[in-house]
Structures are given as structure tokens and as C-alpha cells.
N, C-alpha and C positions, 0 to 999 in steps of 0.2 A: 504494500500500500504506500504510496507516495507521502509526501509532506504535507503537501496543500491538501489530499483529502483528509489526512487528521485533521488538520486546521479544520477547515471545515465540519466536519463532526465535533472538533471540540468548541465552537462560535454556536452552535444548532442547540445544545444546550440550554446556554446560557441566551440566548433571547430568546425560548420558550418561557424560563422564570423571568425575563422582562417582561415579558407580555402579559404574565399575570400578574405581575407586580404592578403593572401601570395600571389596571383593572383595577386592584386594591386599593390603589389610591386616587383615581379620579377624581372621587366627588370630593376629596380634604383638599387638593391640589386647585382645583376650582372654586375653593371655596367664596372668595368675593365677591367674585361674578354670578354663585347662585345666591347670596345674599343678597345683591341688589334687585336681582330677576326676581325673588321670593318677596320683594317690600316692592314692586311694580307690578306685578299678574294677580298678588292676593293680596294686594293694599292693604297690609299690615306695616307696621311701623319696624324700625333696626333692630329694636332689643326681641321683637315675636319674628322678627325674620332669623335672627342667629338662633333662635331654640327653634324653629321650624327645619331648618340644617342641621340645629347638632340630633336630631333623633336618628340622622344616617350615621352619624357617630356612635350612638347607644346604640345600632344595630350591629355595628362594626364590634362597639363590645363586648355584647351578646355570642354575638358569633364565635369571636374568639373564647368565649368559653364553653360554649357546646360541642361548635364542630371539630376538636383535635380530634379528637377519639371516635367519631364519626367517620373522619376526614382518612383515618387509616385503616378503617374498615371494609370503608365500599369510597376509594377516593374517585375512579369513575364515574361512577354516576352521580356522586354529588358535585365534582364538577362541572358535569355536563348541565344541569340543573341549575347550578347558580349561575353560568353562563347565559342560560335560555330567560331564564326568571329575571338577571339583570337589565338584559336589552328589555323586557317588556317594561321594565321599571322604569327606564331611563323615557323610554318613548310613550309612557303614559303618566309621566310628569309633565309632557307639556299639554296637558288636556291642561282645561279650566278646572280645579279640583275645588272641592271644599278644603278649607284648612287642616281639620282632622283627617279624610282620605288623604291628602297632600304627603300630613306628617306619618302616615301608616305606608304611604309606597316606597318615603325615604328611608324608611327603617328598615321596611324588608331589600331595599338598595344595599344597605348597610351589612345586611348577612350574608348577601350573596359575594360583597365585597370581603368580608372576612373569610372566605370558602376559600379568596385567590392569594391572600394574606397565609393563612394556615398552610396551604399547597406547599410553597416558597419554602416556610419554615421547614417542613418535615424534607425538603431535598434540599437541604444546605445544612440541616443538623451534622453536627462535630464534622465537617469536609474541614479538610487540611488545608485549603486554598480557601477557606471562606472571607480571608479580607479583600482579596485580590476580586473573588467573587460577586459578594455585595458592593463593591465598589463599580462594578460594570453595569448590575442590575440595577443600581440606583443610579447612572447615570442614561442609561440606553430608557429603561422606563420613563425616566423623568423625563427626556426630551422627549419622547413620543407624545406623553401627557399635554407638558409644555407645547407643542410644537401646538398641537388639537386645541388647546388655550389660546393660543397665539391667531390662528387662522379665527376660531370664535367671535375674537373682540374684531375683527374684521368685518363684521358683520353691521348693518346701523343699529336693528335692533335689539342688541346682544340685551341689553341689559334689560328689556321689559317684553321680547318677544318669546318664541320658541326654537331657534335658532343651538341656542346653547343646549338643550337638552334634545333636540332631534341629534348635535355632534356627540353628546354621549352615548346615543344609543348606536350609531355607526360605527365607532370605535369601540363601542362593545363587541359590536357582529364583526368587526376587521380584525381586530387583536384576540376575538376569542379560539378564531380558527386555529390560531397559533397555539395560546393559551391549554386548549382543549386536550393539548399535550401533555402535560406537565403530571399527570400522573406515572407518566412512562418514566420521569424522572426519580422517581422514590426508590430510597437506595434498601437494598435488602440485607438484614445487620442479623445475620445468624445468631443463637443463644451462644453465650460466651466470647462475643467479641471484644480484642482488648480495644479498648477507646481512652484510653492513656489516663493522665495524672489530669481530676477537674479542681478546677477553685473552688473554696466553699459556699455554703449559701447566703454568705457574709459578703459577699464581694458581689453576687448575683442581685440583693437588695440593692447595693451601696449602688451599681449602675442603672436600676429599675428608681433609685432616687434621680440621679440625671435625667435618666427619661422624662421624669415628670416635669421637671425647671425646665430642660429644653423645650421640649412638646406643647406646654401652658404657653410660654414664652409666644412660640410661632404660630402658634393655633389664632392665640389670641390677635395677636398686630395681623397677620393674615384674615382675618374675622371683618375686621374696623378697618383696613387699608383703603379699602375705596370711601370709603366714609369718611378717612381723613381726606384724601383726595380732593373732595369735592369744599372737603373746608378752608384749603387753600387757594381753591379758584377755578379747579380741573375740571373739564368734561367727562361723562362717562367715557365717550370712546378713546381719548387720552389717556385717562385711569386704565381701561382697558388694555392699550396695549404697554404703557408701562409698566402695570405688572405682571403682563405674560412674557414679557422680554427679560425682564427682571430675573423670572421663574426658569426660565429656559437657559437660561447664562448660568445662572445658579446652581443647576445641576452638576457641573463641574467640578464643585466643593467638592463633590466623592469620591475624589480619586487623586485629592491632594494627601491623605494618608499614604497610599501607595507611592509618593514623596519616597528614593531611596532613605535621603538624611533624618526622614519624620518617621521610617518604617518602627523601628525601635524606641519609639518615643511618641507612645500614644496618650500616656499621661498628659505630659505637656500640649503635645497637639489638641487634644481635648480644651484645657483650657486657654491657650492660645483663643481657639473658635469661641468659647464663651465668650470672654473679651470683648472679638468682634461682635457677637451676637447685641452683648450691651450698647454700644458703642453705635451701632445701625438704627438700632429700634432708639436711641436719642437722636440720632440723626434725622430720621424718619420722623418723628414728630414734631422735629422742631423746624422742620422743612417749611420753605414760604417758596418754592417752585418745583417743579417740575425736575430740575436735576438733583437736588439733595434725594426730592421723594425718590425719584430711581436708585440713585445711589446708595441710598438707607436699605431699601427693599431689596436689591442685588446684594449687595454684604450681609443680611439677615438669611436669605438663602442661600447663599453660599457657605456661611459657617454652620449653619444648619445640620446641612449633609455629611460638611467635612466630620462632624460627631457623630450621625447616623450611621456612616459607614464605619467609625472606630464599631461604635457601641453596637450592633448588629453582630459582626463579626466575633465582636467577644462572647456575646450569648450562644450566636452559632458555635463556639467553639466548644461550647462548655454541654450542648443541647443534644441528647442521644437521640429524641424523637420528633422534634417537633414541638415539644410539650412548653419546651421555655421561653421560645420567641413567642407563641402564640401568648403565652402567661405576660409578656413583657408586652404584648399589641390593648390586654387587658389594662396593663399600669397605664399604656401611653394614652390611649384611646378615652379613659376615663378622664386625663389630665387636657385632651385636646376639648372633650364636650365642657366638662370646666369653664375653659381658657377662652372658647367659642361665646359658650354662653352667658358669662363673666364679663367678656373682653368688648360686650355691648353696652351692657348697664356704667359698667367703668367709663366709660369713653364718653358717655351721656355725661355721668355727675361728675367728672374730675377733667374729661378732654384727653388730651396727651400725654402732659404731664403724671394722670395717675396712670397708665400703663408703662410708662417709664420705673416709676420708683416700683411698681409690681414685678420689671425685667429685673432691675435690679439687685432687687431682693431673693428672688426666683435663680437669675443664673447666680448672684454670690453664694447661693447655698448649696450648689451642684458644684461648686469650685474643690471644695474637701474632700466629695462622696466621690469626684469622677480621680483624684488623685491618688485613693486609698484603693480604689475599685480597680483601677487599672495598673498598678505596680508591675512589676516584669515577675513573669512566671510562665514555668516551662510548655511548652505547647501541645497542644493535644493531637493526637494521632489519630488517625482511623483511614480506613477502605472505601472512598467517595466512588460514586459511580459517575459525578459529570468528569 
């Protein structure tokens, strides 16, 4: 067998788990833009439009806690199933819905995205390449996501038509073809496989603490961004495509770990990225145009990821089945409906300012947990199938 068909079989992989991965996070990754569509189609106000969005998040959380162990039983058909069940979700969002229907089809949006979330997890548990891995998956998904964002705000009327939820349901049916894969990818770990030396469950909290200061953090300013937007002076479709450009660029972060010089230095790179995190989200609010606002919101997703892909890769590293990303999609996903639903009422009574002193507070207290959590320890082994 030659060179280039390895290559190729070993690339086939790895964008099957983009493809669900980009699934998994649609709806969080768009979040603005169904926030502002969800306060124009059901003329509810910002604080009942971000809890009308975060119920795809409590479905997303749900999910993550039922379907593991579903997910490795019969993971076929339940794939195939939240694939089908999702496009109908997406494309019967843009009916005219009652509020309550509205928030019952986001939820079940939310489980079917947790199916593609759990997938991921259980074929990347303890792999030996898993930084190198998650750093591909999060950049190749995110730009696909981003890319579908980006064309969206193209649209005139992204922000009160149906436009944005027909492109999720297309990209559900384009990426699921692929997607629909991904169970072929579940690696088979016979009884008594060695899977080397893990961390304790002391160090698996201490990073499920990060998760939540980052996640609250980005949920949150990603929740409220176009809201600040418009308090600076912005048009939607301006908002629009600066933060799908923002978002798209941003994905890049993920594969600044894979940094030779940072490879062994995921402590610091972690909080390095906090920093920046802080550092954006004051930027970003305290923006009176158009380029701090991009430039806030591009450093906030870029540091972002650069910790996603550390902190991923650490759980996959420690993760025999699946059981602990999906357990960590539970910390994060909790901390995002939070941060969503939070990051409205905040922004009402305090403006900017109070989600500033909330990052703050939020990433200085992940500053310890992510130093103590991430110390050098020896690597874990195992028999990956990608």
C-alpha cells in the first residue's frame, strides 16, 4: 500500500468525528444569531430569548447523561436517529411556533446534538494521539460550523427570517452523510487491556472546575454579543458578519497547543489563554467600534479553543469509554445554560461592565484549578483504532 493511501485512510477518520462534532455544536456556535432570530419571529424580549436557546443546552445536558451507555449499546441506530430527528428539528424551527412548542423542539435539538457529542467521546477515549486529534476536530468542525455562520449573516434576513434555521437543517443532511459514520469509528478494548498509568479523580475535578470559568465565560459574552453590538451603533448584518468572521478565525486557537515549544507546557498555555480570555471580553465591552468589537470577539475565540483542545485531550487521555468527556459535556453544558441564561439579565442590570468583573472572577478562579490539574504526568497508553 503506498503512502498517500495511508494518508488518506488516516485524514477519513478524522473528518468523520468533525462532522459530528460540528453537529454537536451548531446550535452553541450560532448562538447570537438564534438569539436575535428568537427576540424577532416570537417577539419576546433578550432575557426570554436567551432561556428560549438555552433549553437546547438542557437538552444537550440531558443527553449527555443518558445517552453514554445507550450510545455503546446500539450506537447505530441511535445515530442514525438523532441525525434524522435533528434535520427535522432544525427545519421545523423555522415554522411560526408557539413559545412553549418552540422551546420543546430546541430541547429535543439538544439531544440529538448530545448523540454527536457522546459519539466523539467514546472514539477518542484514552487514543494516544488524542491532543494532536482534538486539535484537528476542533479546528476542521469549527470552520465548517463557522464557514455555514458566515454565509448565514449573508443573508438580509438572517436575523428575523428563516434563512438561518433552513442553513441548519442543510448542514445537518450534508455533514450527517458523513457523520453517519462514526460509529464505524468505536475502538474495541478487549477485557484486560493495559491503558496505562491514569491521574486521579482529583485532577479530573480540578479540570471539570476550568471547564466551568471557561464555558460560563464564552457562553455568556457569546449570548449578549450582538446585543452589545447594536449598543455601540452596529447593524445586525455588521454584527452579523463580524462575528462569524471573528468565529471562523478563531478556530485556529486549536492547534496552537500543538505549538512544538507549548507541546510540554500545557499548564502555562492554559493560562496564558485565560489571560487572553480576560483581556478580550474587556476589550469587547468596552469597544465604541467596530474594530475593538472584532478584535475582543476574535481573541475571546481564539483563547477559547487554545484551552478546549489542552483540556479535551486531557480527559480523553484519562477516558476508557467515553464515560468522562460525556461526564465533562454535563459540567460544561450546565455552566454554558448558566452563563446563557445569566449573561442576559447581567447585561440588562449592570451593561458591560458587570460581565467583565463576572470574567474576571470566573477565569481568576480557573487560574489554580487549571495549574494543579494539568502538572506533567506520564502519558497514557492504549491500542486507538483511528
Amino acid at each position: 500500500m503506498t503512502q498517500a493511501a495511508t494518508g488518506r485512510r488516516r485524514a477519513s477518520p478524522t473528518f468523520i468525528l468533525s462532522c459530528a462534532w460540528a453537529l454537536g455544536i451548531g446550535g452553541t456556535t450560532m448562538m447570537p444569531l438564534l438569539v436575535t432570530n428568537a427576540m424577532a419571529r416570537l417577539h419576546v424580549d433578550e432575557g426570554q430569548a436567551t432561556m428560549l436557546t438555552g433549553a437546547e443546552m438542557i437538552g444537550m445536558l440531558a443527553g449527555c447523561i443518558v445517552l453514554p451507555a445507550l450510545a455503546r449499546r446500539a450506537p447505530t441506530a441511535l445515530t442514525s436517529a438523532a441525525l434524522v430527528l435533528l434535520a427535522i428539528c432544525q427545519a421545523a424551527s423555522a415554522l411560526t411556533l408557539p413559545v412553549a412548542a418552540f422551546s420543546m423542539v430546541r430541547l429535543t435539538a439538544g439531544l440529538c446534538e448530545a448523540q454527536m457529542i457522546v459519539m466523539v467521546g467514546i472514539c477518542l477515549a484514552c487514543h494516544r494521539d488524542a491532543e494532536r486529534l482534538w486539535g484537528l476536530v476542533l479546528l476542521v468542525s469549527g470552520l465548517a460550523v463557522a464557514g455555514v455562520f458566515t454565509v448565514l449573516t449573508l443573508f438580509p434576513d438572517a436575523a428575523s427570517g428563516t434563512a438561518v434555521w433552513e442553513g441548519l437543517a442543510l448542514m445537518t443532511v450534508v455533514l450527517g452523510v458523513v457523520a453517519v459514520r462514526v460509529p464505524s469509528l468505536m475502538p474495541e478494548r478487549p477485557a484486560g487491556v493495559h491503558l496505562g498509568r491514569q491521574r486521579g479523580k482529583a485532577e479530573i475535578w480540578l479540570a471539570w472546575g476550568v471547564f466551568v470559568g471557561v464555558y460560563s465565560v464564552q457562553a455568556g459574552v457569546w449570548a449578549v454579543s450582538a446585543l452589545q453590538g447594536e449598543r455601540i451603533g452596529l447593524t445586525l448584518p455588521q454584527i452579523g458578519v463580524l462575528l462569524s468572521v471573528s468565529s471562523l478565525l478563531g478556530f485556529f486557537g486549536a492547534v496552537v497547543p500543538a505549538i512544538p515549544a507549548l507541546a510540554a507546557r500545557r499548564g502555562l498555555t492554559v493560562i496564558g489563554a485565560l489571560a487572553v480570555m480576560f483581556a478580550s471580553v474587556a476589550c469587547f465591552f468596552t469597544a465604541h467600534g467596530a474594530l475593538l468589537f472584532f478584535a475582543g470577539q476574535l481573541m475571546l475565540n481564539a483563547a477559547f479553543y487554545t484551552i478546549m483542545a489542552v483540556l479535551n485531550s486531557f480527559i480523553s487521555a484519562q477516558d476508557r469509554d467515553g464515560t468522562l468527556l460525556s461526564r465533562s459535556v454535563v459540567v460544561t453544558f450546565a455552566a454554558v445554560a448558566l452563563g446563557t441564561v445569566g449573561a442576559g439579565e447581567l447585561f440588562q442590570d449592570a451593561g458591560g461592565m458587570g460581565v467583565i468583573v463576572f470574567a474576571l472572577l470566573a477565569l481568576a478562579g480557573s487560574v489554580p484549578l487549571g495549574l494543579k490539574a494539568l502538572r506533567p504526568a506520564p502519558r497514557v497508553s492504549a491500542s486507538p483504532v483511528l
